[in-house]
C-alpha positions as protocol buffer text, in pm:
chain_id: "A"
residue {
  index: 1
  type: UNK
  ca { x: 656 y: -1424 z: 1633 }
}
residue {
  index: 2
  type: UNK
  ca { x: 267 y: -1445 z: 1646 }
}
residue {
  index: 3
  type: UNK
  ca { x: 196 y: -1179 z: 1378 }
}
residue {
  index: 4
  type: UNK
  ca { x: -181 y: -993 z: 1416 }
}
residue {
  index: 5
  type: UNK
  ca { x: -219 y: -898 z: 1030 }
}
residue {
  index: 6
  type: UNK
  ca { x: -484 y: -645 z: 954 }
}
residue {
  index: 7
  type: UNK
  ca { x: -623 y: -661 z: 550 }
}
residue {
  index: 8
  type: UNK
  ca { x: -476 y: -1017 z: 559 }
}
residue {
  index: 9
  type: UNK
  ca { x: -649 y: -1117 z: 264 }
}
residue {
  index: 10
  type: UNK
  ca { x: -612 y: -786 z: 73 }
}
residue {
  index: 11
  type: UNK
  ca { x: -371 y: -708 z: -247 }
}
residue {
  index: 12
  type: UNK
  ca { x: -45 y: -643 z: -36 }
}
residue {
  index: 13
  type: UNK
  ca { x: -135 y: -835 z: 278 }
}
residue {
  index: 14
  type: UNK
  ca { x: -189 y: -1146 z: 133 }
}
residue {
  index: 15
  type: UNK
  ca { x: 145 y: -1155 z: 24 }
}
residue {
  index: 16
  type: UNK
  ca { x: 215 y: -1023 z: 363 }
}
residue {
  index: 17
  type: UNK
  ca { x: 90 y: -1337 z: 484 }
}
residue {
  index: 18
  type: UNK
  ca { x: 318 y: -1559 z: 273 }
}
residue {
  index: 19
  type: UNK
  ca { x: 609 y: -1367 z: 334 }
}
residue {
  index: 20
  type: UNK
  ca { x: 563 y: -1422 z: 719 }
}
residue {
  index: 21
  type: UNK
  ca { x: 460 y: -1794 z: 693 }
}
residue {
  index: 22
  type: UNK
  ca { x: 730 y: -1888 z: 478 }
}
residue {
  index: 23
  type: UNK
  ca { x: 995 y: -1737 z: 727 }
}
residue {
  index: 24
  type: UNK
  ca { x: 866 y: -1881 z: 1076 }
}
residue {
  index: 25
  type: UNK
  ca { x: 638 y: -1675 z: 1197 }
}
residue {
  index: 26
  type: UNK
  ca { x: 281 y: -1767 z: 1234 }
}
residue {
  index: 27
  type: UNK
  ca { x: -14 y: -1507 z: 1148 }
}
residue {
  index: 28
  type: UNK
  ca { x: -312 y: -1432 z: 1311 }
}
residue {
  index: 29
  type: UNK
  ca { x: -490 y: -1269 z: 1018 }
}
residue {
  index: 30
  type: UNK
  ca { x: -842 y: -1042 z: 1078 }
}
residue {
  index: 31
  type: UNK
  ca { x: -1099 y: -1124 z: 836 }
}
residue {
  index: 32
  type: UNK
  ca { x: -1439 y: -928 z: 770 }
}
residue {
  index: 33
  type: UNK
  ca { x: -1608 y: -1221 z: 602 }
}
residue {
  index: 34
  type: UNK
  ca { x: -1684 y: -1608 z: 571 }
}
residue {
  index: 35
  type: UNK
  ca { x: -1523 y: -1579 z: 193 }
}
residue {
  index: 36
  type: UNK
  ca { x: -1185 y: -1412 z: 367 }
}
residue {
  index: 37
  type: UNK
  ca { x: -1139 y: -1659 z: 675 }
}
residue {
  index: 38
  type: UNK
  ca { x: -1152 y: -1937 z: 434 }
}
residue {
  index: 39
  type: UNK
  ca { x: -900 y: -1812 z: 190 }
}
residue {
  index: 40
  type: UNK
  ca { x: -677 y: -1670 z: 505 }
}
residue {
  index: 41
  type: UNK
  ca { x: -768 y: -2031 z: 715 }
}
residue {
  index: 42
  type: UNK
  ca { x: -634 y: -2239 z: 358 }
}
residue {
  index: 43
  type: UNK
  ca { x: -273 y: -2046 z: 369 }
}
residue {
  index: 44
  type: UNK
  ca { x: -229 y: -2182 z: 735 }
}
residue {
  index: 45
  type: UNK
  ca { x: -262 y: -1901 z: 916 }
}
residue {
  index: 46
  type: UNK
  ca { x: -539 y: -1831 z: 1188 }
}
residue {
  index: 47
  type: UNK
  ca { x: -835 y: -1648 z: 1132 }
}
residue {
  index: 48
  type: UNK
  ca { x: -941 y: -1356 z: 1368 }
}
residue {
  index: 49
  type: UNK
  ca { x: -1317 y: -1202 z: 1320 }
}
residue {
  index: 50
  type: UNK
  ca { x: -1371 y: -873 z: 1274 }
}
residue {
  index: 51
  type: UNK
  ca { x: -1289 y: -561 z: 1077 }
}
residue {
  index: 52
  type: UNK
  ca { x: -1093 y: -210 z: 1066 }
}
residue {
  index: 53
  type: UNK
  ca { x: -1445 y: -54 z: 1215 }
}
residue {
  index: 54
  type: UNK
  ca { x: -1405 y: -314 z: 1497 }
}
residue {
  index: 55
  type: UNK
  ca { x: -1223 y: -157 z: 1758 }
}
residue {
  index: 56
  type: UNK
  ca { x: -1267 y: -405 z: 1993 }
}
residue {
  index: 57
  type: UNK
  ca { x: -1125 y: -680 z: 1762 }
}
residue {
  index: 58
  type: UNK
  ca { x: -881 y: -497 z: 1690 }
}
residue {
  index: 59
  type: UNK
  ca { x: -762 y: -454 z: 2013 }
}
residue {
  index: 60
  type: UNK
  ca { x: -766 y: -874 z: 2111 }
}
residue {
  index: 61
  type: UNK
  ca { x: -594 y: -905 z: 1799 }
}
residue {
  index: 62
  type: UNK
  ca { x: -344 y: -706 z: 1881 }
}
residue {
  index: 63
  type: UNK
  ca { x: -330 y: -818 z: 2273 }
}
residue {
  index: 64
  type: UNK
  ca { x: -285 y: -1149 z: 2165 }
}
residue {
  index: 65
  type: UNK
  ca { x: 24 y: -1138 z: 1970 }
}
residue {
  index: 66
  type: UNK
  ca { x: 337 y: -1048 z: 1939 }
}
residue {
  index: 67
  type: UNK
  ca { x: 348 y: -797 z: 1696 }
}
residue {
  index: 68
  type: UNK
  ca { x: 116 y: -643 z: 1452 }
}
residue {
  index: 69
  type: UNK
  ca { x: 126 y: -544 z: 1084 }
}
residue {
  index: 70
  type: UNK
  ca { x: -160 y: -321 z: 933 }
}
residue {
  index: 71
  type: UNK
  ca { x: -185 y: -296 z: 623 }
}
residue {
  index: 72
  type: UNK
  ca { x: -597 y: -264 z: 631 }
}
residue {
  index: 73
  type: UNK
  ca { x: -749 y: -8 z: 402 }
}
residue {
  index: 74
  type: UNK
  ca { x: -1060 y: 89 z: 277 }
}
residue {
  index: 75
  type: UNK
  ca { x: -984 y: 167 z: -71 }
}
residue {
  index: 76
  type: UNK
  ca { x: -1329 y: 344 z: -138 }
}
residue {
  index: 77
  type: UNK
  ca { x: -1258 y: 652 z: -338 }
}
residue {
  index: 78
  type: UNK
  ca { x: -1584 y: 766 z: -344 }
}
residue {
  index: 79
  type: UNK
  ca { x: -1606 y: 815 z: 28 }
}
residue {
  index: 80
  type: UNK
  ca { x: -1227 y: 855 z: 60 }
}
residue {
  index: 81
  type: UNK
  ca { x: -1284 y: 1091 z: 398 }
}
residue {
  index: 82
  type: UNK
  ca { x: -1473 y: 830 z: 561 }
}
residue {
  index: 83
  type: UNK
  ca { x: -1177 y: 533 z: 476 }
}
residue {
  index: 84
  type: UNK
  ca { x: -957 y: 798 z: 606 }
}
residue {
  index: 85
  type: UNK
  ca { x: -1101 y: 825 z: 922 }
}
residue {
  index: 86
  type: UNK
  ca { x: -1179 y: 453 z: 972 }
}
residue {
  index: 87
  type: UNK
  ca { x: -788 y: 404 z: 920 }
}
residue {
  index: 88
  type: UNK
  ca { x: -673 y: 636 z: 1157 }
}
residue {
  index: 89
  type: UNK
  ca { x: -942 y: 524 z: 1412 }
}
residue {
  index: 90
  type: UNK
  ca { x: -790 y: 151 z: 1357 }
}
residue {
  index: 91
  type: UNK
  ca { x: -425 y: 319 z: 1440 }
}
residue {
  index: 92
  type: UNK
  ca { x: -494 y: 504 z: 1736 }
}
residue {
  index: 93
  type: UNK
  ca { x: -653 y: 145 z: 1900 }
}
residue {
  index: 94
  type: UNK
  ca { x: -393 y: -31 z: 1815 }
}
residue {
  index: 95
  type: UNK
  ca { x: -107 y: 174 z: 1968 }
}
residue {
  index: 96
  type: UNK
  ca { x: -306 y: 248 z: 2284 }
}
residue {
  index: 97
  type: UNK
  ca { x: -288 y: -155 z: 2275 }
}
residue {
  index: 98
  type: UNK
  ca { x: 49 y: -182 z: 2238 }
}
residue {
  index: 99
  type: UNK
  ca { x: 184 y: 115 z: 2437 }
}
residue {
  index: 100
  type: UNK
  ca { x: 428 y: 4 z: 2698 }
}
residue {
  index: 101
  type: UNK
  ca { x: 518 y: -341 z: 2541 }
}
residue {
  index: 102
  type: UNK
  ca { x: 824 y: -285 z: 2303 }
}
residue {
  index: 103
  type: UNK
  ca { x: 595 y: -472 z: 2057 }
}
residue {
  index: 104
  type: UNK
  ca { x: 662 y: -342 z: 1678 }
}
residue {
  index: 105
  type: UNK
  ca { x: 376 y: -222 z: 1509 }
}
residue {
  index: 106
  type: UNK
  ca { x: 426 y: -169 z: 1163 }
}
residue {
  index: 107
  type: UNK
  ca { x: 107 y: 29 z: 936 }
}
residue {
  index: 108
  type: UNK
  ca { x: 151 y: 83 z: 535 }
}
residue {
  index: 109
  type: UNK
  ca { x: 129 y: 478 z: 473 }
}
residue {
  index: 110
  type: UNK
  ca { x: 167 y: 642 z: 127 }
}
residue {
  index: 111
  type: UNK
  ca { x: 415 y: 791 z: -101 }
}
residue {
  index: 112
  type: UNK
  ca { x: 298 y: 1141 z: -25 }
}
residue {
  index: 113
  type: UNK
  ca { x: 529 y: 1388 z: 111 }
}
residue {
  index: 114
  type: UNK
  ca { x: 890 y: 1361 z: -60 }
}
residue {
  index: 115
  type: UNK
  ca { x: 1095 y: 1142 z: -219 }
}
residue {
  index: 116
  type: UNK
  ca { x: 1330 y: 1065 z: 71 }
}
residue {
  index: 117
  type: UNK
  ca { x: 1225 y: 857 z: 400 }
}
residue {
  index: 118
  type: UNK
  ca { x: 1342 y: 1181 z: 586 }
}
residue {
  index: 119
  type: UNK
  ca { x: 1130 y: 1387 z: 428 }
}
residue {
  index: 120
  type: UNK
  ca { x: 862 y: 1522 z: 700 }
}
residue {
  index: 121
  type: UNK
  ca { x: 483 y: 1499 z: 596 }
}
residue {
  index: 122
  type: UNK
  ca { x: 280 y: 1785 z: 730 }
}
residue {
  index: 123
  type: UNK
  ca { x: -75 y: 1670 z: 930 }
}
residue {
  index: 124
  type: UNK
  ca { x: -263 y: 1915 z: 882 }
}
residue {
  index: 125
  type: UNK
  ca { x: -219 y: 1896 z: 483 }
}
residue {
  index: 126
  type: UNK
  ca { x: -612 y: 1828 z: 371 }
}
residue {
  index: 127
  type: UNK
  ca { x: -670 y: 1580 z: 710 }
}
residue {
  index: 128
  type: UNK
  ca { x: -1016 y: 1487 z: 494 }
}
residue {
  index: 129
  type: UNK
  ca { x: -813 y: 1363 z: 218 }
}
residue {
  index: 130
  type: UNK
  ca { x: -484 y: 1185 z: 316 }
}
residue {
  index: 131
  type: UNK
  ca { x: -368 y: 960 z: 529 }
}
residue {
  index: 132
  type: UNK
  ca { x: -52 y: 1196 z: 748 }
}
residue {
  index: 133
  type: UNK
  ca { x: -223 y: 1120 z: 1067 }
}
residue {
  index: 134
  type: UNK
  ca { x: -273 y: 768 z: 1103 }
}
residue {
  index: 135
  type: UNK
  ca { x: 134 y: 721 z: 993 }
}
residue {
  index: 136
  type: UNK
  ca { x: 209 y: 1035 z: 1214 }
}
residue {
  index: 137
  type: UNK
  ca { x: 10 y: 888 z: 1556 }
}
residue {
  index: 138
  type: UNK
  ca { x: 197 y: 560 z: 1455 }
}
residue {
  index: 139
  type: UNK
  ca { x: 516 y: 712 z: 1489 }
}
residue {
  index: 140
  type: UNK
  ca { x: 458 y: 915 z: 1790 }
}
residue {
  index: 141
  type: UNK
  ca { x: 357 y: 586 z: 1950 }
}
residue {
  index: 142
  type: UNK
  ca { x: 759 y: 492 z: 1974 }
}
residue {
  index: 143
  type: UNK
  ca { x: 821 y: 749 z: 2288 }
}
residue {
  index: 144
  type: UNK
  ca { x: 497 y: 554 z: 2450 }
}
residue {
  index: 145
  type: UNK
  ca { x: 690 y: 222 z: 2435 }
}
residue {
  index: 146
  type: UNK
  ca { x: 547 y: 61 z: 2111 }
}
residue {
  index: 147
  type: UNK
  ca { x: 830 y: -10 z: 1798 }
}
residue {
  index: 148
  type: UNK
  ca { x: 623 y: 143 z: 1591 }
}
residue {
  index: 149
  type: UNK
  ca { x: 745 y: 208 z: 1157 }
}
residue {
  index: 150
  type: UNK
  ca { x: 564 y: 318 z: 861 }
}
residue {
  index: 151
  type: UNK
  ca { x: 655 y: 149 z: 528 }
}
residue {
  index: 152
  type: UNK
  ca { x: 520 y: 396 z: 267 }
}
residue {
  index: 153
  type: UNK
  ca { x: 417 y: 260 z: -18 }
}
residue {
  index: 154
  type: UNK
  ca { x: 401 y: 371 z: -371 }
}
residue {
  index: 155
  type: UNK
  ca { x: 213 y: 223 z: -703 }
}
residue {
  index: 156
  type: UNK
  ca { x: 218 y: -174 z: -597 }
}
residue {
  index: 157
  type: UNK
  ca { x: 178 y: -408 z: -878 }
}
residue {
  index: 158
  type: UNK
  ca { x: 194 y: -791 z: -952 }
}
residue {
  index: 159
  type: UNK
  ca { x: -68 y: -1041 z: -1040 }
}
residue {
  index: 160
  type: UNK
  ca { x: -412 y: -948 z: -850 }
}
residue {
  index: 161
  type: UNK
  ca { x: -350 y: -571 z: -868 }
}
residue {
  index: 162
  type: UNK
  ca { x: -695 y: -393 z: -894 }
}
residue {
  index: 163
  type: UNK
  ca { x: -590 y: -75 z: -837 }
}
residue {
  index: 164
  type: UNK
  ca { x: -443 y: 225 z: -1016 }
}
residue {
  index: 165
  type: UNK
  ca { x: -308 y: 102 z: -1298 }
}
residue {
  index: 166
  type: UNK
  ca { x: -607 y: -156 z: -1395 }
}
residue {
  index: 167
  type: UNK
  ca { x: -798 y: 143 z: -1364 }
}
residue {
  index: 168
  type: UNK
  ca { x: -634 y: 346 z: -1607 }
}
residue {
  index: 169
  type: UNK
  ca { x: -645 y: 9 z: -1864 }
}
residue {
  index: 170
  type: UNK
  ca { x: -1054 y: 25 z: -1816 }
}
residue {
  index: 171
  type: UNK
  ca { x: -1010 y: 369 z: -1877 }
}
residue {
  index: 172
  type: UNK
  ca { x: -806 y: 335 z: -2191 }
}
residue {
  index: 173
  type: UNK
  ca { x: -1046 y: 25 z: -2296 }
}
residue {
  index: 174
  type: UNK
  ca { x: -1368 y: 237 z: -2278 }
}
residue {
  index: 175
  type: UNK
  ca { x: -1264 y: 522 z: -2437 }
}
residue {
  index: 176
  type: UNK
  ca { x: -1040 y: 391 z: -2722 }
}
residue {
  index: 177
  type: UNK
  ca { x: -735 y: 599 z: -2651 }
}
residue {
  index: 178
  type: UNK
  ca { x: -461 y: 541 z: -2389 }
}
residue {
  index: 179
  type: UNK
  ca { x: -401 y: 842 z: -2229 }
}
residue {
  index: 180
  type: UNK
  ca { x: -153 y: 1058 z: -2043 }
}
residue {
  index: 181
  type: UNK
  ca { x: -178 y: 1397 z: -1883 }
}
residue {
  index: 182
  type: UNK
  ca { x: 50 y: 1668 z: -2096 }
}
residue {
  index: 183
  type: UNK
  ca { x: 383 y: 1567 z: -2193 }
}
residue {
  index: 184
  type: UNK
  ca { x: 331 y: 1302 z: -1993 }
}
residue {
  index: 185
  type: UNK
  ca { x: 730 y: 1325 z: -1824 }
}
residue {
  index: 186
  type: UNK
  ca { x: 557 y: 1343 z: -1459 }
}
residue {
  index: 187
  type: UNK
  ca { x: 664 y: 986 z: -1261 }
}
residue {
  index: 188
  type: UNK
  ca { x: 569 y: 722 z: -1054 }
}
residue {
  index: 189
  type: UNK
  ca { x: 728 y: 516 z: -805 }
}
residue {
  index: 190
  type: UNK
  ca { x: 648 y: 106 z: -800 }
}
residue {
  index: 191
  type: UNK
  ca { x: 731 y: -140 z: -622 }
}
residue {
  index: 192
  type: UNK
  ca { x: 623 y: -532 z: -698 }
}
residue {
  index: 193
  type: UNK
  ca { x: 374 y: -673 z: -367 }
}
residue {
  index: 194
  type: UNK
  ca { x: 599 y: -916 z: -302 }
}
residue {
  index: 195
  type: UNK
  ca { x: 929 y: -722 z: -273 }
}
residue {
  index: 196
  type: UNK
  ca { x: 678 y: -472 z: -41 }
}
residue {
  index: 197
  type: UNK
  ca { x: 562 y: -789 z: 193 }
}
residue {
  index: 198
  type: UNK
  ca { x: 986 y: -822 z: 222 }
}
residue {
  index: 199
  type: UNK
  ca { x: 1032 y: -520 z: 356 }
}
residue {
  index: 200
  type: UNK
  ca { x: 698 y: -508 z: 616 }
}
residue {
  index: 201
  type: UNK
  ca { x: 871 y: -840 z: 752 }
}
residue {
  index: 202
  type: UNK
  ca { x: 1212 y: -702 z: 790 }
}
residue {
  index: 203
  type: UNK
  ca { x: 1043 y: -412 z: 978 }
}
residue {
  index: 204
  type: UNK
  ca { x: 857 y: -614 z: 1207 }
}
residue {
  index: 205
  type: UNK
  ca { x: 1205 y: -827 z: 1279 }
}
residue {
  index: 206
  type: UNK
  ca { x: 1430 y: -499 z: 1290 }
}
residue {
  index: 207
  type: UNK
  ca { x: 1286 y: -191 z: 1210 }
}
residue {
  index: 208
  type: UNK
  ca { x: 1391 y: 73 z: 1527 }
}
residue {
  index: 209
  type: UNK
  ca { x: 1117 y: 226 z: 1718 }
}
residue {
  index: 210
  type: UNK
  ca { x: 1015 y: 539 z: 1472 }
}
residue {
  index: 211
  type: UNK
  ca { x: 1181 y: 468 z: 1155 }
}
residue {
  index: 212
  type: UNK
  ca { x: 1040 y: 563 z: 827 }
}
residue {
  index: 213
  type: UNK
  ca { x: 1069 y: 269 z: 531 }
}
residue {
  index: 214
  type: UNK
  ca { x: 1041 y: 344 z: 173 }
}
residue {
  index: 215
  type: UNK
  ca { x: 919 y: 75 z: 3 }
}
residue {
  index: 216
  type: UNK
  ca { x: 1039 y: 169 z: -385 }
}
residue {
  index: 217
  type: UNK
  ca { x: 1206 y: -32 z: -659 }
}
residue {
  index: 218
  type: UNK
  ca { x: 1138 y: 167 z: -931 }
}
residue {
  index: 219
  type: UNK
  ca { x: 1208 y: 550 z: -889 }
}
residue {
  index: 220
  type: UNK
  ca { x: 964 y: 725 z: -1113 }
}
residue {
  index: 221
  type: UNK
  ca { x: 857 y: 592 z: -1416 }
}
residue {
  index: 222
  type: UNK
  ca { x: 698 y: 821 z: -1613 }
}
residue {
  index: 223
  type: UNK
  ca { x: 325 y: 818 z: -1714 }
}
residue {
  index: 224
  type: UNK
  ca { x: 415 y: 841 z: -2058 }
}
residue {
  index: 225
  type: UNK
  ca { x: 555 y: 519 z: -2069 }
}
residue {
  index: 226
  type: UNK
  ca { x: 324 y: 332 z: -1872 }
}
residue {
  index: 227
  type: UNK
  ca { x: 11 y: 458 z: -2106 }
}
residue {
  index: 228
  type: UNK
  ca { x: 268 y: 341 z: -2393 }
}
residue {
  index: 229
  type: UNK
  ca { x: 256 y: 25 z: -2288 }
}
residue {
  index: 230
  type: UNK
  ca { x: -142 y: -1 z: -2244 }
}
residue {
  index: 231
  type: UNK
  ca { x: -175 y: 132 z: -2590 }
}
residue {
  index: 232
  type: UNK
  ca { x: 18 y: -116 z: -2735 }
}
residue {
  index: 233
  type: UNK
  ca { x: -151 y: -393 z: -2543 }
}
residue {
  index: 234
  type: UNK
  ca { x: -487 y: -313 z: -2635 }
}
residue {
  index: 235
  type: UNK
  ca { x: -382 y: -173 z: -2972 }
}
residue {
  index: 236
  type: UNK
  ca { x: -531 y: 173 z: -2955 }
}
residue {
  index: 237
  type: UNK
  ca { x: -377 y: 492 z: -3025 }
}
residue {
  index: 238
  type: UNK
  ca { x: -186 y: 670 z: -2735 }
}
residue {
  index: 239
  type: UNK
  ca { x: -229 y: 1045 z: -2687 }
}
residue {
  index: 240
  type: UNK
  ca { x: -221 y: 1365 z: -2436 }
}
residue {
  index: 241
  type: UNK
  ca { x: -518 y: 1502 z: -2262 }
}
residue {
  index: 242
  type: UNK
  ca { x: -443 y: 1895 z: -2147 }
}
residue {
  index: 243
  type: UNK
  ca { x: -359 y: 1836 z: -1762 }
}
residue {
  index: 244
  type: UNK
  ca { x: -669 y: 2110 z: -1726 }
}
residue {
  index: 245
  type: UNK
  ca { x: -877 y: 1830 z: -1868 }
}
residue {
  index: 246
  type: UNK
  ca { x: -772 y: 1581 z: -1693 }
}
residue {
  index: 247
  type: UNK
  ca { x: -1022 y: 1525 z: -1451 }
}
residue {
  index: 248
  type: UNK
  ca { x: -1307 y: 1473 z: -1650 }
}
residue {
  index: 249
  type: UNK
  ca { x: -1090 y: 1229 z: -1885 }
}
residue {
  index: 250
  type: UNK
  ca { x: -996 y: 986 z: -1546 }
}
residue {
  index: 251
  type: UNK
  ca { x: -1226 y: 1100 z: -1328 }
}
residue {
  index: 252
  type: UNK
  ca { x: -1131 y: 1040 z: -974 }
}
residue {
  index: 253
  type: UNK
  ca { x: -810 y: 932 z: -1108 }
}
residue {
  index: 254
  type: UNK
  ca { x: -708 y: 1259 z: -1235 }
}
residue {
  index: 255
  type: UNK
  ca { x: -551 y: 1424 z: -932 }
}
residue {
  index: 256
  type: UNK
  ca { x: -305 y: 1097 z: -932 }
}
residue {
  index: 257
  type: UNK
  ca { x: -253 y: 1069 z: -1298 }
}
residue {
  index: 258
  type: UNK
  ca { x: -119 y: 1406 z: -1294 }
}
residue {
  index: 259
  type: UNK
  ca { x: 113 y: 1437 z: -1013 }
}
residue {
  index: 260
  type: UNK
  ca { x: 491 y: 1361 z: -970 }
}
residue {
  index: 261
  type: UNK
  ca { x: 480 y: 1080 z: -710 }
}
residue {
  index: 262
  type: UNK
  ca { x: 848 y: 983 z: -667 }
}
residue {
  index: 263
  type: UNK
  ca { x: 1043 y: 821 z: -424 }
}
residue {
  index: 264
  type: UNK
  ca { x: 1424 y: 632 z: -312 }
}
residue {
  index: 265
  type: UNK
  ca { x: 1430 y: 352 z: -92 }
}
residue {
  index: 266
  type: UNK
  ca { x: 1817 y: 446 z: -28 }
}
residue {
  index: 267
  type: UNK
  ca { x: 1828 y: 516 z: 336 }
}
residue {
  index: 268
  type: UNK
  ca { x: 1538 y: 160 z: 411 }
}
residue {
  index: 269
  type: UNK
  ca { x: 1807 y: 8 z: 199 }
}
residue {
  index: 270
  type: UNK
  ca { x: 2090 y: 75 z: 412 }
}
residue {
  index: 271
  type: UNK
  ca { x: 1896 y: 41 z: 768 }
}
residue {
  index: 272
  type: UNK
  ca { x: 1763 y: -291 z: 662 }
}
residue {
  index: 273
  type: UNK
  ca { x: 1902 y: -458 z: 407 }
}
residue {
  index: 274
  type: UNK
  ca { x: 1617 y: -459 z: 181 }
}
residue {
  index: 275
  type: UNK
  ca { x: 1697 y: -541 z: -149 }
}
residue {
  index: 276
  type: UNK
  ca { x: 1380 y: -577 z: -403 }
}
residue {
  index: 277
  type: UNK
  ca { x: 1445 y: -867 z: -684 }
}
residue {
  index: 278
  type: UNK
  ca { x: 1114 y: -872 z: -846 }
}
residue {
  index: 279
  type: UNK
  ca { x: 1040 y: -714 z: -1194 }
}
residue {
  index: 280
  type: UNK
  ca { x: 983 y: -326 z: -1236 }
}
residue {
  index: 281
  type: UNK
  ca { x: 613 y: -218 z: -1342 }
}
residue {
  index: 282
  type: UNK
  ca { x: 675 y: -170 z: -1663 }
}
residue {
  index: 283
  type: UNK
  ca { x: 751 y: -484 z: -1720 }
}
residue {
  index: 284
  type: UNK
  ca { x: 470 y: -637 z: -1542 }
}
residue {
  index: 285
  type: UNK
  ca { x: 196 y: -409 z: -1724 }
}
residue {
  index: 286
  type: UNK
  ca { x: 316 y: -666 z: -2029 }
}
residue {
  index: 287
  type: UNK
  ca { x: 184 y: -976 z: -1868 }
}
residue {
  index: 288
  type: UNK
  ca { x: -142 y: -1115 z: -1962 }
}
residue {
  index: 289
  type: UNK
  ca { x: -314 y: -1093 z: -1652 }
}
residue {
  index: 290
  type: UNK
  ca { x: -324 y: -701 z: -1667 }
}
residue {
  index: 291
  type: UNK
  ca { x: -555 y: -708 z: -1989 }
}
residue {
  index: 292
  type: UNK
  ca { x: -733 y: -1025 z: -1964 }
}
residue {
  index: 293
  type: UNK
  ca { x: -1097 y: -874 z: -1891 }
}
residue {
  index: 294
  type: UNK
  ca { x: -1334 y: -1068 z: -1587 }
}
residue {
  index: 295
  type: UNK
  ca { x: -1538 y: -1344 z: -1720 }
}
């Protein structure tokens, strides 16, 4: 197929990218920037102009191929609402694009609303703040002819991650102590990028028309461990903050830090096929390139 590949260039769709290019398809990735098209043209795959707030590009993309993947975010906490709405803006064009072709369209969504791919998120659950209504418009799309699928993801990690696990090393690194909220026994699922960019191409090939992917190696791992292992890496002492408190110890990272974000991958397993080979998180938080500060 001729794959239109939104964040192309970003964290998980980079290795989006390879997955596809390495398996026969060729990609038709959207780029904001000069920096992006030339990293996205130097992979082999075609650069397409635009960005998420481009509906219009968004649309040729998507007219011109054969079958889209989004996995375009903007990961802008501080203005999470507005990222939010961007998202589900980007969504709605692209399955009013695709409506009527049997095309698959395949978005990343989060590990939000229960551990099982059946479980049912609920829209109108703080709208501002999560992302329910881009992946539930995406589903909805299937009875208007598109072959749509969400593949929620949870923590993603390899080599490149920037995101909430690098943040809770600066964290640790400015303010001497590796931290964990209460006991620390709450979880998080993982998944390694690559094993995730598996499972968006197997959708793309096979996923039916409104199915629900899990994209989770590791089950829940708790926090605990994972400040445990930042501790020891940057040799500082590892200790509990009062859940209460912690907010104002990881700021916007708080909310997260503290919650039980678990998840199978049983049923995506069984559907598709999908088996992940990669490392867990744990240990991939004891490479190098987790702790080795920017130049």
């Amino acid at each position: 197929m001729r794959v239109f590949v939104t964040g192309a260039t970003g964290f998980v769709g980079s290795a989006v990218v390879r997955e596809l290019l390495a398996n026969g398809h060729k990609v038709l990735g959207l780029a904001r920037s000069d920096a992006s098209a030339e990293r996205l043209a130097a992979t082999g795959a075609e650069v397409h102009r635009g960005s998420l707030e481009d509906l219009d590009a968004l649309r040729a993309g998507a007219s011109a191929s054969d079958g889209v993947i989004h996995t375009g975010f903007i990961h802008d906490f501080s203005n999470y609402g507005a990222s939010v709405a961007i998202d589900l803006s980007a969504v709605k064009a692209l399955t009013e694009t695709l409506a009527g072709s049997d095309r698959p369209l395949v978005i990343s969504s989060v590990m939000s609303h229960g551990p099982s791919e059946d479980d049912v998120p609920d829209p109108s659950a703080h709208p501002e703040l999560n992302r329910l209504p881009a992946e539930v418009t995406t589903l909805a799309s299937a009875a208007r002819g598109v072959r749509a699928s969400a593949v929620r993801l949870p923590q993603v990690h390899g080599e490149g991650d920037h995101a909430f696990v690098p943040t809770l090393i600066d964290i640790a690194r400015a303010k001497g102590v590796s931290a964990y909220p209460g006991d620390g026994t709450n979880r998080w699922a993982a998944v390694h990028r690559d094993d995730a960019a598996v499972l968006f191409r197997l959708a793309l090939e096979n996923a039916p028309a409104g199915s629900v992917l899990h994209a989770v190696d590791d089950e829940g791992i708790p926090v605990r461990e994972i400040a445990e292992v930042i501790g020891r890496r940057l040799d500082i002492p590892v200790t509990s903050v009062p859940v209460a408190e912690a907010g104002t110890h990881f700021g916007w990272l708080g909310h997260f830090v503290s919650s039980d974000l678990v998840g199978t991958s049983t049923l995506t397993r069984e559907r598709l096929g999908w088996t992940p080979t990669r490392i867990g998180l744990l240990a991939d938080l004891d490479h190098d390139y987790y702790f080795n500060e920017a130049p």
